[in-house]
DORO-361624 format. One record per atom (N, C-alpha, C, O): x, y, z. Coordinates in Angstrom, 3 decimals, decimal comma. Layout:
<nodes>
         u         v         w
         X         Y         Z
...
</nodes>
This chain:
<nodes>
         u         v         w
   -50,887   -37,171     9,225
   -49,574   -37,533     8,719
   -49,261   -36,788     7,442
   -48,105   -36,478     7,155
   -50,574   -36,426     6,475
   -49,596   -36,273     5,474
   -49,805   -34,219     5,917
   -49,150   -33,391     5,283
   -50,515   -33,917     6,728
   -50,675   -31,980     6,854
   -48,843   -32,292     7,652
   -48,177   -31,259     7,731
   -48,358   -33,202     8,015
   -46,882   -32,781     9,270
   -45,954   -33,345     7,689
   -45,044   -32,604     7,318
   -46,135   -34,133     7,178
   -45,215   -34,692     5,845
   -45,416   -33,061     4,753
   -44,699   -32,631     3,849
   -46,313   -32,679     5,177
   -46,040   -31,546     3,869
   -45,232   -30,284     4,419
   -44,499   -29,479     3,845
   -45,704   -30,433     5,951
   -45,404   -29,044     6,531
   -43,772   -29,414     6,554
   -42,980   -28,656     5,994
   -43,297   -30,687     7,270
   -41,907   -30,868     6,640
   -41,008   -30,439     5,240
   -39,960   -29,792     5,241
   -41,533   -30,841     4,372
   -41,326   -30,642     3,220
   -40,786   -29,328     2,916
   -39,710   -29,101     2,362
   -41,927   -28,204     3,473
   -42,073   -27,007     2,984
   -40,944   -26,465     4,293
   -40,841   -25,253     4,106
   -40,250   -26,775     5,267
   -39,210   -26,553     5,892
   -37,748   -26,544     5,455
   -36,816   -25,740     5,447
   -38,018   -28,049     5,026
   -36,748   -28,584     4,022
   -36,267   -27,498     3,053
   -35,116   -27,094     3,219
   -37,111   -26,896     1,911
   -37,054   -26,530     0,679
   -37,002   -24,985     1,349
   -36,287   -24,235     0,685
   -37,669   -24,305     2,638
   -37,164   -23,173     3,147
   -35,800   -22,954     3,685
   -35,334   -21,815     3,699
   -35,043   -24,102     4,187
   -33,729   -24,169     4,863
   -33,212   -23,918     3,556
   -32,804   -22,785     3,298
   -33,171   -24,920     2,602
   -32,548   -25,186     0,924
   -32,211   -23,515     0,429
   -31,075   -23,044     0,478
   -33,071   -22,970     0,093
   -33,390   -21,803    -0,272
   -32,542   -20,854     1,085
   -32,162   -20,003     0,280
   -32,277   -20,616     1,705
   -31,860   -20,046     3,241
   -30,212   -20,311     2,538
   -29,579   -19,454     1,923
   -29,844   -21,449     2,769
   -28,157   -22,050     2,544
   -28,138   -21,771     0,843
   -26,992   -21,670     0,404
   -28,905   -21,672     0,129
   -28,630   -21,001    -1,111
   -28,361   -19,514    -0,935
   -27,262   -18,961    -0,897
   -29,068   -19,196    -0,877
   -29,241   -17,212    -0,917
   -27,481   -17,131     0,328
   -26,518   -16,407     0,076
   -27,580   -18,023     1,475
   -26,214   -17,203     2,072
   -24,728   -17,580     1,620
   -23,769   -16,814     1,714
   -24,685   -19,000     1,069
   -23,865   -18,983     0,087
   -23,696   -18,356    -1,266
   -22,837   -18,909    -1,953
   -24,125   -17,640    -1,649
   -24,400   -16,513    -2,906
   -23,616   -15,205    -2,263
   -22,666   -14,518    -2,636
   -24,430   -15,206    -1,187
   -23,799   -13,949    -0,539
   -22,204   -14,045    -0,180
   -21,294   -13,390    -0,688
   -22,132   -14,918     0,707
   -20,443   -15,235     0,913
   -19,570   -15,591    -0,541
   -18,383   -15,268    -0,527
   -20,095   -16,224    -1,755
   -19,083   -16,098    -2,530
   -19,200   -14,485    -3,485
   -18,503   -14,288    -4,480
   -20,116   -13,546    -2,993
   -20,562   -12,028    -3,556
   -19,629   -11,446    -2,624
   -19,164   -10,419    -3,118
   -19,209   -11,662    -1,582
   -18,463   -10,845    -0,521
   -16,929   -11,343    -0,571
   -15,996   -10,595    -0,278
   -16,784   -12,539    -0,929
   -15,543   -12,924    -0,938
   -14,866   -12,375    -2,595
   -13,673   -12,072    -2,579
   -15,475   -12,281    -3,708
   -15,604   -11,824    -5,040
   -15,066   -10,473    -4,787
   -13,869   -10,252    -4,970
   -15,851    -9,585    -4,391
   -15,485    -8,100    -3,657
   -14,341    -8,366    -3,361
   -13,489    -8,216    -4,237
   -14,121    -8,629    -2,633
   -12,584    -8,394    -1,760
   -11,294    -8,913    -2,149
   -10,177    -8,646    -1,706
   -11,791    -9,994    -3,392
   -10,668   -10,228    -4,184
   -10,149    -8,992    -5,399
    -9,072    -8,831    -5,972
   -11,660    -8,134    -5,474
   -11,328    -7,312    -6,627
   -10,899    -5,848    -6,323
   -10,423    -4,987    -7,063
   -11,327    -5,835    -4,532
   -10,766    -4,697    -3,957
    -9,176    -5,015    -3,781
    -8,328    -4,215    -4,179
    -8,941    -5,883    -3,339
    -7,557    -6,204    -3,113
    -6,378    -6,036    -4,520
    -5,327    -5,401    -4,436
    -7,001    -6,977    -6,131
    -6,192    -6,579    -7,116
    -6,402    -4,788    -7,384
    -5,440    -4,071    -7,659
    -7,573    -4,356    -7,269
    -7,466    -2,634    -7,464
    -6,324    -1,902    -7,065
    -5,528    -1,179    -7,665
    -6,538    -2,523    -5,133
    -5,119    -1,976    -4,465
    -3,995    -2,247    -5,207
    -3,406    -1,252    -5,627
    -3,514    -3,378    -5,498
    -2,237    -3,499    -6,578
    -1,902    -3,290    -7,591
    -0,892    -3,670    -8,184
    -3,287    -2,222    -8,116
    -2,903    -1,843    -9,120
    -2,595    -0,556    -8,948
    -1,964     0,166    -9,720
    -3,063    -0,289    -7,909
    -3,020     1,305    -7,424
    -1,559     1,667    -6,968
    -1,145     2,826    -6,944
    -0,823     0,579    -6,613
     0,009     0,654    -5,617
     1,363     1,161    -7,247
     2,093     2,150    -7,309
     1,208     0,065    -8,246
     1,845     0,287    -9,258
     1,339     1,794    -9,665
     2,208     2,664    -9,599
     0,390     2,084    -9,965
     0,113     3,419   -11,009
     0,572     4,487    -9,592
     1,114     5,489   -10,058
     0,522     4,542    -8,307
     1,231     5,483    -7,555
     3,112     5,374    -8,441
     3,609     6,173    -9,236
     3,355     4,848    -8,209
     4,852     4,681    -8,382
     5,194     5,628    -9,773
     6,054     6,501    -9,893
     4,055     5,057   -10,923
     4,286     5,606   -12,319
     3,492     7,225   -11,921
     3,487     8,243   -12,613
     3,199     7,114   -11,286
     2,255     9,340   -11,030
     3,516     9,798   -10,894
     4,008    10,698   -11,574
     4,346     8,868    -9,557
     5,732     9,851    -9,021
     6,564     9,950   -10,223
     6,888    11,060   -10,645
     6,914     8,927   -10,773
     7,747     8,862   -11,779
     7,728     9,961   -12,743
     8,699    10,612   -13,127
     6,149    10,124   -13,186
     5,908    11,414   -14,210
     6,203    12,818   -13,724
     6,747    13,704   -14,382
     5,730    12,898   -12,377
     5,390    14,352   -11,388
     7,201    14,681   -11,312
     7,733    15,789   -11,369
     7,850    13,395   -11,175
     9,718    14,085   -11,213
    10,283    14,269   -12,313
    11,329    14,898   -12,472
     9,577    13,688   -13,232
     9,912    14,368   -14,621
     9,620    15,492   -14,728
    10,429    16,368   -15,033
     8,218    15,715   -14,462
     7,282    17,288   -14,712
     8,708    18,339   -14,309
     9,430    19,077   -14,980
     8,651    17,989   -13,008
     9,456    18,730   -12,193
    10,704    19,655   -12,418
    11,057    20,807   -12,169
    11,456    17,863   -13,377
    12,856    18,320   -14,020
    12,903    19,413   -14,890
    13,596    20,429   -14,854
    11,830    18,937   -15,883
    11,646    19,481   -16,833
    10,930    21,063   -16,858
    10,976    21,790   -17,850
    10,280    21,424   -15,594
    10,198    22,747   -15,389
    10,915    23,845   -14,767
    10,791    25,045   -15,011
    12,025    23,020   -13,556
    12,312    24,228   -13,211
    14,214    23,446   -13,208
    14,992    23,959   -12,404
    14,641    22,515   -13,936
    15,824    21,911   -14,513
    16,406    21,730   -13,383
    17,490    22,273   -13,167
    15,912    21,083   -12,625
    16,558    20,086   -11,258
    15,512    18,903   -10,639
    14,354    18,696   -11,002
    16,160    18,305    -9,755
    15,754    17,028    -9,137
    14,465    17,693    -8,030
    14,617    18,800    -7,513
    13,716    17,180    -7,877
    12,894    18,072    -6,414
    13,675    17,029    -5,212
    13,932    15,849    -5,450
    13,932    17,591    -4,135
    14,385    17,026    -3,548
    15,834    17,745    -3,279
    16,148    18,369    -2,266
    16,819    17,448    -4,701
    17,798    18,006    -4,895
    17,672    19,497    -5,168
    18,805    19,963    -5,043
    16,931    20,321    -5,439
    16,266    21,427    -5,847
    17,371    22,375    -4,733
    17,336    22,301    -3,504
    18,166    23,111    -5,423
    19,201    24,350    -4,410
    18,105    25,102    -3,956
    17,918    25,277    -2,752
    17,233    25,641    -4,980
    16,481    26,717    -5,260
    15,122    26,886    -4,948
    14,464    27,917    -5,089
    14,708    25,681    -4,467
    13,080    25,250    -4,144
    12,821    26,084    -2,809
    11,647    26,430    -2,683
    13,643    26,457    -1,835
    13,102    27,642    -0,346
    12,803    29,031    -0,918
    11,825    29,690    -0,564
    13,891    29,521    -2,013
    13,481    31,013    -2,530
    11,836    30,197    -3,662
    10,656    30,441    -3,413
    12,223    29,498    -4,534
    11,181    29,686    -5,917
     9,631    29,268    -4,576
     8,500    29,609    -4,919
     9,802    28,666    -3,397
     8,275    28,163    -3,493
     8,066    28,735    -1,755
     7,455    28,045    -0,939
     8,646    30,006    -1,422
     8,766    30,684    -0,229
     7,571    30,881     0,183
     7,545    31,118     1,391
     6,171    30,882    -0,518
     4,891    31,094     0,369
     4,313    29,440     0,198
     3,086    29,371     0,119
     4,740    28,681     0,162
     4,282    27,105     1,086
     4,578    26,637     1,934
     5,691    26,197     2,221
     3,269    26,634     2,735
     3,146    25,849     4,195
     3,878    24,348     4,451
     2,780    23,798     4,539
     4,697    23,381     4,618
     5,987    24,433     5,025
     6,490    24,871     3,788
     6,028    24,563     2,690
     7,525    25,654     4,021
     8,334    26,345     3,312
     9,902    24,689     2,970
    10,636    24,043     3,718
     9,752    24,715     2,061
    10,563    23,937     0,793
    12,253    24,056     1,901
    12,587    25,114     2,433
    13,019    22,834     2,015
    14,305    23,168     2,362
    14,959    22,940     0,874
    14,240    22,189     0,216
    15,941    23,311     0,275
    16,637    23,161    -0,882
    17,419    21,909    -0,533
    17,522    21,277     0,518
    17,954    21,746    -1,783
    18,626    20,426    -1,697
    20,407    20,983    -1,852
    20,850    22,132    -1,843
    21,147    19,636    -1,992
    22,354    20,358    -2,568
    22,916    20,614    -4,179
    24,000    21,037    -4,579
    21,673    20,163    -4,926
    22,040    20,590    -6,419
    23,333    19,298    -7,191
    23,961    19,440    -8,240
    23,368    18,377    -6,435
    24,361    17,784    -7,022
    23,845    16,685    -8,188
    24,547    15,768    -8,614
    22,483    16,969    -8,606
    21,841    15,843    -9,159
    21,358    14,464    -8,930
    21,064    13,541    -9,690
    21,368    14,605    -7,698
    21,145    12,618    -7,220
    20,065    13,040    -5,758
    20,295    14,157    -5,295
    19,069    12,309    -5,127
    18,381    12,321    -4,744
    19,153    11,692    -3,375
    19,368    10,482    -3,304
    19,595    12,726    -2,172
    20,119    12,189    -1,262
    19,346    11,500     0,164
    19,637    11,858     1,306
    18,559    10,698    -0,084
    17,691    10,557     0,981
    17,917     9,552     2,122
    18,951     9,670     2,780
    16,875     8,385     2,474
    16,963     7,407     3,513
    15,777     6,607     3,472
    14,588     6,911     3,372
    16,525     5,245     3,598
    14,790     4,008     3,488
    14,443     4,381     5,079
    14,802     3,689     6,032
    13,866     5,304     5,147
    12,749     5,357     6,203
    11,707     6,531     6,287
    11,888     7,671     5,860
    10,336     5,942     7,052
     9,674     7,066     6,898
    10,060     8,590     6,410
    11,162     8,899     5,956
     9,204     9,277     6,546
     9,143    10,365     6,022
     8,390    11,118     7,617
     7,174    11,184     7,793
     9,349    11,577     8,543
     8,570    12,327     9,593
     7,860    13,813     9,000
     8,159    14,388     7,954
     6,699    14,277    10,149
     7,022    15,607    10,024
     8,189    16,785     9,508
     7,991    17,857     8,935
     9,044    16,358     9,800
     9,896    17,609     9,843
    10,641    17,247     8,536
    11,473    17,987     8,013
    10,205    15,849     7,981
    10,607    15,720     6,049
    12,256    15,715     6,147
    12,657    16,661     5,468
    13,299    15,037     6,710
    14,889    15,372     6,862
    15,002    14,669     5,468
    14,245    13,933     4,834
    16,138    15,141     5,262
    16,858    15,093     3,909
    16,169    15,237     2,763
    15,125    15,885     2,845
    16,580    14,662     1,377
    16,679    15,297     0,332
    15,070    14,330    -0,087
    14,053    14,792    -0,604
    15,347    12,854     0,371
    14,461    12,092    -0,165
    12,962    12,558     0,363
    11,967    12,400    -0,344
    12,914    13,104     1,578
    11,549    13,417     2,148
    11,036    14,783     1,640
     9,893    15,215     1,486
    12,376    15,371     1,409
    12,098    17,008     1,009
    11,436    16,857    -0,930
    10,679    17,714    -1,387
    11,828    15,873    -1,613
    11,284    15,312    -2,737
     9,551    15,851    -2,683
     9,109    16,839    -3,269
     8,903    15,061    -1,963
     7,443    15,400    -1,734
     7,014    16,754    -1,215
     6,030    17,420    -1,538
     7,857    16,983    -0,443
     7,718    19,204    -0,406
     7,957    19,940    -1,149
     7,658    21,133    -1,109
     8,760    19,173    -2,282
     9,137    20,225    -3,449
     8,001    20,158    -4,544
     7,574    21,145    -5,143
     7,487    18,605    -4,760
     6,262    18,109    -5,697
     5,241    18,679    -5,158
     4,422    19,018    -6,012
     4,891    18,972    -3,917
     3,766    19,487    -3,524
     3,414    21,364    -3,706
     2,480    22,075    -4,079
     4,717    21,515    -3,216
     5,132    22,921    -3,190
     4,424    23,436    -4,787
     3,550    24,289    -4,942
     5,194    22,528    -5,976
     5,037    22,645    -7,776
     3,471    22,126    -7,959
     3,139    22,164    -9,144
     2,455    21,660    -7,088
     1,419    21,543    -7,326
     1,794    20,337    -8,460
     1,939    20,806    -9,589
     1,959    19,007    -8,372
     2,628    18,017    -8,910
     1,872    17,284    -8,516
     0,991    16,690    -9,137
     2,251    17,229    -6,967
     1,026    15,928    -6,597
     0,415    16,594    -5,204
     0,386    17,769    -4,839
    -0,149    15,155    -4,455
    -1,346    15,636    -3,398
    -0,550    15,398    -2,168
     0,599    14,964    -2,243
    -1,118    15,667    -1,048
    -0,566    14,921     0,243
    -0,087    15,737     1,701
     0,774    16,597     1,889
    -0,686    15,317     2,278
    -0,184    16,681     3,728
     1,261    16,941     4,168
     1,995    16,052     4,600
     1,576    18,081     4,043
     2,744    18,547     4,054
     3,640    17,743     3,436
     3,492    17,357     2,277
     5,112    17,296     4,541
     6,264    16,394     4,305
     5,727    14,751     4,549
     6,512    14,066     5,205
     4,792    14,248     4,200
     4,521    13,199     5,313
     4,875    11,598     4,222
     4,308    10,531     4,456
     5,602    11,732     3,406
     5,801    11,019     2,419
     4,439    11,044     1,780
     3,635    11,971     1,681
     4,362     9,405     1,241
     4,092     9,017     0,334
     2,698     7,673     1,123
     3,178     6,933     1,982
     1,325     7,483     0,834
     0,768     6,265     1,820
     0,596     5,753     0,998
     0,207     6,353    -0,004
     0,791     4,408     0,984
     0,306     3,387    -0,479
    -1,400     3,262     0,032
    -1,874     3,597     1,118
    -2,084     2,674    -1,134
    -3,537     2,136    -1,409
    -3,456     0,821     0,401
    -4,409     0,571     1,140
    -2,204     0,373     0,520
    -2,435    -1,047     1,951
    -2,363    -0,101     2,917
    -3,157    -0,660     3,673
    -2,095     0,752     3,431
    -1,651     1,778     4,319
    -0,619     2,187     4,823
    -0,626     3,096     5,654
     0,799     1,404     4,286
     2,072     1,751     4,542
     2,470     2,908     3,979
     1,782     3,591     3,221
     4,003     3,234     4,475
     4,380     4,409     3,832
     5,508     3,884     2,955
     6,044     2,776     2,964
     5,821     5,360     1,905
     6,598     4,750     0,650
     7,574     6,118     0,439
     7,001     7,178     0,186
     8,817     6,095     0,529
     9,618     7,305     0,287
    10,374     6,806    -1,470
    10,015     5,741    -1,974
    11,266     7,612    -2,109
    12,064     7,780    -3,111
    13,364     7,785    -3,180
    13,952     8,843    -3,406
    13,985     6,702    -3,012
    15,068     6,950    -2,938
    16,202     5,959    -4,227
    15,775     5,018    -4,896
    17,436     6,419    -4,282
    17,886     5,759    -5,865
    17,806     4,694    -5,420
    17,732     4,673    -4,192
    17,785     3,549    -6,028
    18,350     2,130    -5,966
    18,902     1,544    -4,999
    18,535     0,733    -4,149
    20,117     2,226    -5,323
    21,357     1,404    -4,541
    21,260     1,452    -3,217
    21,836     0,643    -2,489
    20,222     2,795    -2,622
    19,994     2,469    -1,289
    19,320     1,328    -0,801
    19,394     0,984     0,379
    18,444     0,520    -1,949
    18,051    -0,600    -1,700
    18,699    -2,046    -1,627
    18,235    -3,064    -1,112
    19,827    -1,862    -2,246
    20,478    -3,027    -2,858
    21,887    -2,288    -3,268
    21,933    -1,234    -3,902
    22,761    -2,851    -2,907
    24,153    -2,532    -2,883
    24,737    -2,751    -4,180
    24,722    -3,920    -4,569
    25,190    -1,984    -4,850
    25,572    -2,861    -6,198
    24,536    -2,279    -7,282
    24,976    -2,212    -8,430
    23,793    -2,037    -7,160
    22,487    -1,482    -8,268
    23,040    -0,433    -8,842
    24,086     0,082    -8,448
    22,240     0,023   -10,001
    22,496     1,634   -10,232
    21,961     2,742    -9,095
    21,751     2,577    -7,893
    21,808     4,035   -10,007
    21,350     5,371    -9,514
    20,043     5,508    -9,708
    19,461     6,424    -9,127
    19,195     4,452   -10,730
    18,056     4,809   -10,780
    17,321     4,795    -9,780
    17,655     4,149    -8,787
    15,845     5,698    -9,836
    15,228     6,255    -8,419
    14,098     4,872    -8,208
    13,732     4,151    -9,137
    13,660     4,721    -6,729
    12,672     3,910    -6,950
    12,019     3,993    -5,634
    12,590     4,454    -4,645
    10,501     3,422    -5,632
     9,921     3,846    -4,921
     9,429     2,711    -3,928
     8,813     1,719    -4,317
     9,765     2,959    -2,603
    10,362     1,872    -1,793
     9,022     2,121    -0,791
     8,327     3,119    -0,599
     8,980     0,565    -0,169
     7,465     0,592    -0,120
     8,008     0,150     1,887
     8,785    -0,739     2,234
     7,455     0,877     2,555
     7,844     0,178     4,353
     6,761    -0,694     3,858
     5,685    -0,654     3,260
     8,025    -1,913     4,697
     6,877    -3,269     5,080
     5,735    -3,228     6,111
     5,211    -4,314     6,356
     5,244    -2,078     6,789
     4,240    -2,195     7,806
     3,182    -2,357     6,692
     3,419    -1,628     5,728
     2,344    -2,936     6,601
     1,303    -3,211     5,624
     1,607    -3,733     4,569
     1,052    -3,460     3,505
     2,598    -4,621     4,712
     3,183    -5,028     2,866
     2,810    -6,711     3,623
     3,451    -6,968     4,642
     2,214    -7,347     3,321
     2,593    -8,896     3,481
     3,068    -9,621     2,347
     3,392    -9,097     1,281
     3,106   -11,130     2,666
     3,931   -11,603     1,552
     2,929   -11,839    -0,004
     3,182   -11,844    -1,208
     1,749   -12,012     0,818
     0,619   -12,016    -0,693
     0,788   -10,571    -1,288
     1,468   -10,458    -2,308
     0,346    -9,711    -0,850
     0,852    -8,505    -1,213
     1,823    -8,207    -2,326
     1,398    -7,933    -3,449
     3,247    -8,254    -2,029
     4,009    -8,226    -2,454
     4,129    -9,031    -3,376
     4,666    -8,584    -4,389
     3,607   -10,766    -3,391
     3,916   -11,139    -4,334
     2,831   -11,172    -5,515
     3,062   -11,596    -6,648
     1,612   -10,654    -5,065
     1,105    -9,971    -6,263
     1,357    -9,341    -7,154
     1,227    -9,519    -8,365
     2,047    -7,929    -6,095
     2,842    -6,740    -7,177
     3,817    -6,994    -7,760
     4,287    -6,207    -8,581
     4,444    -8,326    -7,438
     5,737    -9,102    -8,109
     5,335    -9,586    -9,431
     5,838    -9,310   -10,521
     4,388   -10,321    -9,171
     3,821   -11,520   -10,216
     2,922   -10,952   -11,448
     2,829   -11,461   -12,565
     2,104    -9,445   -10,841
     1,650    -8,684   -12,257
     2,571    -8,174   -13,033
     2,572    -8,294   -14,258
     3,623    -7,421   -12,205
     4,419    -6,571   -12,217
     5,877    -6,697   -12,982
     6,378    -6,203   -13,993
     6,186    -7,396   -12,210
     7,401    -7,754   -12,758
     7,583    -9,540   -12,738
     6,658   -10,251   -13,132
     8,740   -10,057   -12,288
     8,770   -11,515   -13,068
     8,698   -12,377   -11,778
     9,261   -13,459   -11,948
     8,062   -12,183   -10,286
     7,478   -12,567    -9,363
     9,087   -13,537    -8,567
     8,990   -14,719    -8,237
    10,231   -12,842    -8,423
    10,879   -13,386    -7,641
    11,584   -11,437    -6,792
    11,791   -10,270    -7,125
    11,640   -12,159    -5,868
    11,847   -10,585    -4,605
    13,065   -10,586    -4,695
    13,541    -9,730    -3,949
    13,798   -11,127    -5,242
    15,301   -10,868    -5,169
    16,450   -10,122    -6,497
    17,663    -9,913    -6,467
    15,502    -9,898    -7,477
    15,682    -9,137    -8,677
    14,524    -8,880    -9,226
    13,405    -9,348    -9,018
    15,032    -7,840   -10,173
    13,823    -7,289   -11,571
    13,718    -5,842   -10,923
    14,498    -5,255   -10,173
    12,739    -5,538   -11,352
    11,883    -4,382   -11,130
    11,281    -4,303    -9,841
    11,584    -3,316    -9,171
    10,637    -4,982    -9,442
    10,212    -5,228    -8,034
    10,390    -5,805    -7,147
     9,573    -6,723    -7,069
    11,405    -5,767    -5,962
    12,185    -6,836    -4,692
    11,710    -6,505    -3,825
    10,936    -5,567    -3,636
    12,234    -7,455    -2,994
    12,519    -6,716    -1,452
    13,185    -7,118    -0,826
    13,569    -8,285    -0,902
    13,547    -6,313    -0,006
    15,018    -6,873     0,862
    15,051    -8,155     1,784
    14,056    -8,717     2,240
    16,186    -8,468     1,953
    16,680    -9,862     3,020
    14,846   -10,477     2,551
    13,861   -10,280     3,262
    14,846   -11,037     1,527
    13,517   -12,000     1,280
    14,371   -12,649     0,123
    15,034   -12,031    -0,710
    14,214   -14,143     0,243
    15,377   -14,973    -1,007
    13,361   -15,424    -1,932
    13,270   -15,606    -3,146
    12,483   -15,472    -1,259
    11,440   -16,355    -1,769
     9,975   -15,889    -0,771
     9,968   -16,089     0,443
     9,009   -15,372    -1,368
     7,878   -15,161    -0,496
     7,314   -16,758    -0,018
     7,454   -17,926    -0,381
     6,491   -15,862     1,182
     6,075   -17,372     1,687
     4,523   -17,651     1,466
     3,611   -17,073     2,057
     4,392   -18,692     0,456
     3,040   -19,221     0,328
     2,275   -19,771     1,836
     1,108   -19,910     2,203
     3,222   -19,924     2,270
     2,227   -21,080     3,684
     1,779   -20,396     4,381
     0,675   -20,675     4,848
     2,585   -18,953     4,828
     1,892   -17,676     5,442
     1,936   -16,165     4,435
     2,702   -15,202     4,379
     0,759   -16,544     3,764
     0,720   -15,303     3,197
     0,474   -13,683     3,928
     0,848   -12,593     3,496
    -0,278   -14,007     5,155
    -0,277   -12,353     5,762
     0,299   -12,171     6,364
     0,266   -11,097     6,965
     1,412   -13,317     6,652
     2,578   -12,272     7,106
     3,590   -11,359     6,850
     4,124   -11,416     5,743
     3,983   -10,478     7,700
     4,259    -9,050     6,983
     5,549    -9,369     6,191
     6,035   -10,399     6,660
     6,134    -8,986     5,386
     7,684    -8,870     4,629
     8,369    -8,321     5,809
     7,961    -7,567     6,692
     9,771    -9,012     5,566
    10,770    -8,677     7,001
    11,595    -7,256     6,544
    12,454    -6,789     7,293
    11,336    -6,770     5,561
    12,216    -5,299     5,207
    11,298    -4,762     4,078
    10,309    -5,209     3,498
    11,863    -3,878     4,019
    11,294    -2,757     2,054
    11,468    -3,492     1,236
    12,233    -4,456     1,260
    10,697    -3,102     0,285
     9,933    -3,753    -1,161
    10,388    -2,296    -1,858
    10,565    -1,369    -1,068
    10,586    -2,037    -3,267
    10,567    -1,444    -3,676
    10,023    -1,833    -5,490
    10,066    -2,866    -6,158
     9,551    -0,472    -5,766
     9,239    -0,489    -7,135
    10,433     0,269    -8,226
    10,469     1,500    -8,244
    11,222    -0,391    -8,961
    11,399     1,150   -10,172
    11,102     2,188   -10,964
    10,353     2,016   -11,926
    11,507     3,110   -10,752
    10,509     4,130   -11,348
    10,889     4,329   -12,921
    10,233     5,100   -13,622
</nodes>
């Protein structure tokens, strides 16, 4: 009785030890992924502020918009592709949607002209990929919101945006409501706590 009372014992205090060490682990793995996840949102902000600087760079070197750039097919004629010019009118004429291959308009041609100026990184015309894996084009404001200014901003597709997501980048970011500030998103009056992974029903955008 007492060699089966000890050998018990020494089972007990092996299980104990077992549900210790794997609860350690699950709150070590769940820890991770909370800190991979704020990284991403922070990443997602400091992308927005790179573009912001790289269209300054831009202005300020060759005294136009990239995107809008007349002059960007002659000045950057040996890049793969080759740069379409813009129309020079000063405003960034683009579209809230991807960024195909073939880069149409002014807003997609933005990233062929930055790339072209060795500004920033990224394969060919293919926009912009955030840190979640969506894509993100440049376009002013008001294409986001009717009524806004001209300022440019950097508009995030909801394929990979959910509502935690977003209202992270809301809540560090700016003053955590989607319907003004610095950081919105469209047709959203209020993110939804009860389902956080579900996706946002339109673009999010950042100001640049």
């Amino acid at each position: 009785m007492d060699r089966s009372s000890r050998q018990s014992g020494l089972t007990l205090v092996e299980v104990a030890i077992v549900v210790v060490i794997v609860g350690m682990l699950v709150g070590s793995v769940l820890k991770t992924q909370e800190l991979v996840f704020e990284a991403r949102v922070r990443a997602t902000f400091d992308m927005s502020r790179d573009f912001a600087a790289a269209i300054d760079a831009y202005r300020d070197r060759y005294g136009a918009l990239p995107g809008d750039d007349r002059e960007a097919a002659a000045r950057f004629a040996s890049h793969v592709p080759v740069p379409v010019g813009g129309d020079g009118d000063g405003r960034i004429d683009g579209r809230v949607a991807p960024c195909g291959p073939q880069a149409h308009g002014e807003g997609c041609q933005l990233f062929v002209h930055l790339r072209a100026a060795g500004l920033v990184s990224g394969p060919d015309a293919a926009g912009a990929r955030t840190p979640f894996g969506g894509s993100a084009v440049i376009v002013p404001a008001a294409y986001m919101d009717a009524g806004t200014d001209g300022d440019l901003v950097f508009a995030l597709h909801n394929v990979g945006v959910t509502h935690r997501i977003a209202a992270a980048i809301d809540a560090v970011f700016d003053d955590g409501d989607p319907t003004r500030g610095a950081f919105r998103c469209r047709n959203l009056a209020a993110y939804d706590r009860s389902a956080p992974h579900a996706t946002v029903p339109d673009w999010c955008s950042l100001r640049l």
